[in-house]
N, C-alpha and C positions, 0 to 999 in steps of 0.2 A: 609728342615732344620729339624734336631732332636738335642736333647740335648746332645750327643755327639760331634758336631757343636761345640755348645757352650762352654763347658768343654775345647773343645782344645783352646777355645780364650780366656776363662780363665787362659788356665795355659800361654799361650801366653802371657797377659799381665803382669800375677805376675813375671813371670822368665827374663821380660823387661824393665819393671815399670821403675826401675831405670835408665837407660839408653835413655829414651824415651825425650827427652830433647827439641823438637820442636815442631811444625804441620807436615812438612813434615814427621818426623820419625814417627808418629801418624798415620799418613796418611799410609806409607808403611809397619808400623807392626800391626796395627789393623781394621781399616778402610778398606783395600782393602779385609782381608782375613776375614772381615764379608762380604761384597759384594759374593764375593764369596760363602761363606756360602747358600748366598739367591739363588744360583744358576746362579748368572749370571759374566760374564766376564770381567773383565775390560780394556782385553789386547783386545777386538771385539767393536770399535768404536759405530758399530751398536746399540748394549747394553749400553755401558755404557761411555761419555764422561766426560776425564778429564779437568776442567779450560773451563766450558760451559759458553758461555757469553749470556746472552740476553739483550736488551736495555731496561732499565729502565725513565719511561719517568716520568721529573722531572715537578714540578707545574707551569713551565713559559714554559710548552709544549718542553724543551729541551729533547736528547735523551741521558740519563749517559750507558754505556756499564755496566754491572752489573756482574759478576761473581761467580758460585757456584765451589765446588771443584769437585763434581762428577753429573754426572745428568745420569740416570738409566732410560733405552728409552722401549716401546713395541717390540712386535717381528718384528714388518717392520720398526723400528728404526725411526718415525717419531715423533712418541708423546711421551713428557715424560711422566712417568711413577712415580717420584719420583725423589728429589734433597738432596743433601748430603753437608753439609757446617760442614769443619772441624776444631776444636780450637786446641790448646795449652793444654795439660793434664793440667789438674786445674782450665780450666777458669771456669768462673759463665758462663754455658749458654743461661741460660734464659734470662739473659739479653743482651747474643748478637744475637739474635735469629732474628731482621728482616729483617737480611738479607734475610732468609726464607720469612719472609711477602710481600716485597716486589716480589719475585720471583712469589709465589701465586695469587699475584696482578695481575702481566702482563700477563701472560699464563694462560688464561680460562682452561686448557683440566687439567692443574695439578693440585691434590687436596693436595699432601703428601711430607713432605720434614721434613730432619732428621737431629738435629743440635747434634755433639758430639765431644767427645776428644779424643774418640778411649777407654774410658772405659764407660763412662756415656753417655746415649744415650736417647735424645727426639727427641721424633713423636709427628710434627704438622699437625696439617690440618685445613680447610675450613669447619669445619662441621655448625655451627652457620649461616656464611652468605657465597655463593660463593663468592672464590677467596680473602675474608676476612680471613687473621689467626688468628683464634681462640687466646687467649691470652696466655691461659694452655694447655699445652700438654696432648693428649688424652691417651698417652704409653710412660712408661720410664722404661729401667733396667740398672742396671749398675755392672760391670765384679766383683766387689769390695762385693758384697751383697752375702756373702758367706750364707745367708738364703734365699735366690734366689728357688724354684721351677723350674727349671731349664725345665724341661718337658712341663709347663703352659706356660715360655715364648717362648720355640721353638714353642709352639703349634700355638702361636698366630703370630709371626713370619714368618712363613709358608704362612700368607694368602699374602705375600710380595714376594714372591718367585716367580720365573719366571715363571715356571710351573701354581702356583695357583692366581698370582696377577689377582682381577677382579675389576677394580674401586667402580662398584654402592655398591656390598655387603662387601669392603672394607669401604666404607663408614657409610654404617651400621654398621657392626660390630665394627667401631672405636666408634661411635655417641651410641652403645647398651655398651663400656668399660667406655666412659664419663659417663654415666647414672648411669652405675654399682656405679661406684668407687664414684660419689655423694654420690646413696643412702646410700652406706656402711660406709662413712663417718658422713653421719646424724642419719641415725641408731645409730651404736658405740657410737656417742657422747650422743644420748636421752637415751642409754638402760647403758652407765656407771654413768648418773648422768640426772637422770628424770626429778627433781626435781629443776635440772635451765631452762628446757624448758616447759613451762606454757601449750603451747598448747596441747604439747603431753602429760603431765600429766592431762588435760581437757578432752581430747578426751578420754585417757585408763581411765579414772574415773565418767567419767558421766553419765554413765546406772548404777553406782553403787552404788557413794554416793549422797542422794538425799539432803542434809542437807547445810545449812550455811556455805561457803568456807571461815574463817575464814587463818589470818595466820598461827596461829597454825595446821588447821585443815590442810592444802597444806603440810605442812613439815612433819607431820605425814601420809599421804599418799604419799607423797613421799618417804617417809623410806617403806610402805608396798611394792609400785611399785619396790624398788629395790630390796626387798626380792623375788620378784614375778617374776621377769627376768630369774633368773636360773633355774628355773621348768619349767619354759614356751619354755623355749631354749627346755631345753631334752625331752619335749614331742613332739616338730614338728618337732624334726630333726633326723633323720636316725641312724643305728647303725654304718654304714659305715662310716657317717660323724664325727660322736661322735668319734668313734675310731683313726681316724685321725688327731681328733683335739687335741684328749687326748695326741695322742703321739706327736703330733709338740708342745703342750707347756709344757709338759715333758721334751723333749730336749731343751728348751726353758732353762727351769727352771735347767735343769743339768748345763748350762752353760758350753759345752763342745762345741769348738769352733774346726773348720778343720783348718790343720798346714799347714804351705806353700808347698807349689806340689814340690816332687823335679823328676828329672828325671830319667827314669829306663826303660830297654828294658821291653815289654808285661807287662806291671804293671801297673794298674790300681791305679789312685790316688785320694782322694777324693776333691771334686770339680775341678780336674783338667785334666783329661787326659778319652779315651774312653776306655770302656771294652774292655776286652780280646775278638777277635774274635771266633768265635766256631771251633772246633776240624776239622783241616782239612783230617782228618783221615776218609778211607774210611767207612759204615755205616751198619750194617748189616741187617737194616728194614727199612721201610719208614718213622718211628716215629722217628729216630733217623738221618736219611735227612733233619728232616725238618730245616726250616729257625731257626737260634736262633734269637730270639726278646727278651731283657730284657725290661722285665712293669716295671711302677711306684712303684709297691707293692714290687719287688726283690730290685730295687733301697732303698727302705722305710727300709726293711728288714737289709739291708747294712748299711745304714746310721745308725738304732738302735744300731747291734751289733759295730760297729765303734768305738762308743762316748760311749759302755760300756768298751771298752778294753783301751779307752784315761783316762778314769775316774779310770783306774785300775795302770795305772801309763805309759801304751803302747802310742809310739809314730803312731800316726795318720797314717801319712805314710809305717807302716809296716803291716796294715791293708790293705791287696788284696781283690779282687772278680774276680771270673769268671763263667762265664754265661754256659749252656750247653743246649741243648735238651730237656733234663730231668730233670737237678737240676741246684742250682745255688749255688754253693761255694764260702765262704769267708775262706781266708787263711792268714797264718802267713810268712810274710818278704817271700815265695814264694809261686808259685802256687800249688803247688805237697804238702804242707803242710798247707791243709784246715785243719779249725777245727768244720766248721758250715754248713751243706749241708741242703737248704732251697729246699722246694718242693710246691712250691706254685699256681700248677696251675692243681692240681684235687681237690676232692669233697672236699678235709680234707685239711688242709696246716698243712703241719707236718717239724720237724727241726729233723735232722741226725746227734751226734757227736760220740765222741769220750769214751763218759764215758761210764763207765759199768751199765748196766740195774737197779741192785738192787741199788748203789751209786746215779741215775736218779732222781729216783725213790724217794730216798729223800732229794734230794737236790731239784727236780718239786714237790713238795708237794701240792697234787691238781688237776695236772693236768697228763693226759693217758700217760706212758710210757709202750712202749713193747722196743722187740729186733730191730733192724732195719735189714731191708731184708739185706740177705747175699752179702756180696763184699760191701755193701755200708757203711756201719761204724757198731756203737756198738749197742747205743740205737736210739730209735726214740721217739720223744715227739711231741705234735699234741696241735698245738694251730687252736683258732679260728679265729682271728689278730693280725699284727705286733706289735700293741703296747702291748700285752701280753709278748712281749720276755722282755721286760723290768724287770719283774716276774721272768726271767730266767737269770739273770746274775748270779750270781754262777754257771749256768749250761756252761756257755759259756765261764766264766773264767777256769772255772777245764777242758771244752776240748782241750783251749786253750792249757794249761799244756801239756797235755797227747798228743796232736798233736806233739809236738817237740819228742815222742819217734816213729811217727811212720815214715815208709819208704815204698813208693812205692816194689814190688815185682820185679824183673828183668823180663823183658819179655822172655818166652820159649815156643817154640811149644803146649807144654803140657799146659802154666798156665792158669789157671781157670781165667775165662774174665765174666764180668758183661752185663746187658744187651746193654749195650751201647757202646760194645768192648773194654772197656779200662781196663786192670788189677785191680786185684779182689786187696785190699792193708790189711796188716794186723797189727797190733800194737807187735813192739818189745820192749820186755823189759829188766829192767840189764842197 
């Protein structure tokens, strides 16, 4: 699974939402075409059975027949693997969730079962006691969470997949996300207000102060401790992570929110649909064969320029991407009319538009523009990270502009072709 996956069962839900009106329709528009996702089949019994019974054995030693809606087998189709119990878009899951408990109960070999609507999705398991379910789910996302990391949850997803499902390190890995999501819960709460947990302001304070802990005296170290959190942050944490963080609550704080997916041939929509595949055009090097892979960091790059052109008054949806060999293009209402060519995967990350060099120059005030290599646009500007483009809006809104005057060349024997064979393009004017 990757996060293309996803996107399409995102745009799947929202273009259905409404219409989705039972379990069954749940079941046939989202639920089976995750299964799938996971790599396995639902129309191959072996895999994956529908309205799986097993006997449930009630406290006066009777046997009740018990039923889940899908039950997801190994590859010799004997052990499950994993049960799937479908609701009604809307229900509260969690609290119809034991049907799962009990299923965990009777089947020693099962550790994993998934209760959902077809948009929201919790993963239970046994990690606390065998064949006991846990009370909280150890993993939830849901289609709706247009702030979703989309990448982090295929990642994790993936260890579910037919190919990589392995129980023991499944298990792990579930019992290493519980743990996470604790600490970062107990953390977050001690580091935004210190000063209501006694211990941790004991612990961070007593090689320091040696004196009379007074009430006054606790309230005033508590106001130092919460001055002291955010230097303490930016000294152990990474430039990479800084800058990541900076721009997710940047866009945070922009409050520019993606618009509902609509539908279009080869067009990329944001949270909704998968990129452009790469150039089936034949290659004239081997650099230019290779596989295209869009990273997290051209996706980061996308989503910035996005939510500056939505903040400019541009509808979300006419903001494109397409991924290449070489560079990665964001375009206006079509592909042939980029205005942002990101080059993010040599020593420098540099950004390719449309504006002229000297006008660049100071509209980036700051930061390296030269010409950009020939056939590939006007200027080129060289940041360090994504969240720098932020910096660059007027640079991204004025190519935005100047993109609507230019036009692909006609292809001819003769025209000057760039290194990655595709016509050299040039800005008309008038």
């Amino acid at each position: 699974m990757d996060a293309n996956h996803l996107l399409e069962l995102v745009k799947r839900y929202q273009d259905n939402k409404a219409f989705i009106s039972n379990e069954e329709t749940a079941k046939i528009a989202l639920v089976v075409p995750f299964i799938r996702s996971l790599g396995y089949d639902p129309s191959v019994p072996r895999e994956v059975r529908l309205e799986y019974t097993a006997d449930f054995v009630q406290g006066d030693g009777k046997k009740l027949p018990d039923r889940m809606d899908f039950a997801i087998f190994d590859q010799t189709g004997t052990k499950p693997l994993i049960v799937i119990e479908t609701k009604p878009l809307g229900t509260d899951l969690k609290s119809r969730a034991q049907q799962l408990a009990r299923y965990l109960a009777q089947l020693p070999e099962l550790h994993f079962g998934i209760i959902t609507d077809g948009c929201h999705y919790l993963f239970f398991g046994d990690l606390e006691n065998p064949n006991v379910m846990d009370p909280e789910p150890f993993f939830t996302f849901s289609l709706e969470d247009t702030k979703s990391d989309w990448v982090k949850v295929a990642k994790f997803l993936s260890k579910f997949s037919r190919e990589a499902f392995n129980a023991t390190t499944l298990i792990t890995d579930a019992e290493n996300s519980r743990y996470r999501q604790g600490m970062i819960d107990k953390l977050a709460s001690a580091l935004k207000a210190p000063g209501e947990h006694e211990a941790f302001l004991k612990w961070l304070t007593e090689d320091i102060y040696k004196g009379k802990r007074t009430t006054a005296v606790m309230e005033r170290l508590a106001d130092v401790a919460k001055e002291a959190i955010e230097p303490t942050l930016l000294r152990v944490m990474g430039d990479d992570f800084l800058n990541k963080l900076k721009e997710r609550i940047q866009r945070l704080n922009e409050g520019a929110e993606p618009a509902a997916a609509q539908e279009g041939a080869n067009v990329v929509k944001p949270d909704s649909a998968k990129p452009f595949e790469a150039d089936g055009r034949a290659a004239p090097d081997e650099k230019s064969r290779a596989a295209v892979e869009t990273t997290e960091t051209e996706l980061e790059f996308f989503g910035v320029v996005r939510d500056i052109c939505v903040k400019n008054g541009h509808v979300a949806e006419d903001i494109l991407y397409r991924d290449t060999a070489s560079y990665f293009n964001v375009s206006f209402k079509r592909p042939t009319k980029w205005f942002a060519r990101f080059f993010g995967n040599g020593k420098r990350k540099s950004i390719v538009t449309w504006v002229p060099v000297d006008e660049a120059r100071a509209i980036a005030a700051g930061f390296e523009v030269e010409a950009a290599p020939a056939g590939l646009g006007i200027s080129r500007v060289f940041v360090e990270s994504v969240p720098q483009v932020w910096a660059l809006k007027a640079l991204m809104t004025r190519s935005l502009e100047l993109s609507k005057t230019v036009r692909d060349e006609p292809p001819s024997p003769d025209a000057a072709t760039q290194e990655d064979g595709k016509p050299a393009l040039k800005v008309i004017t008038g």
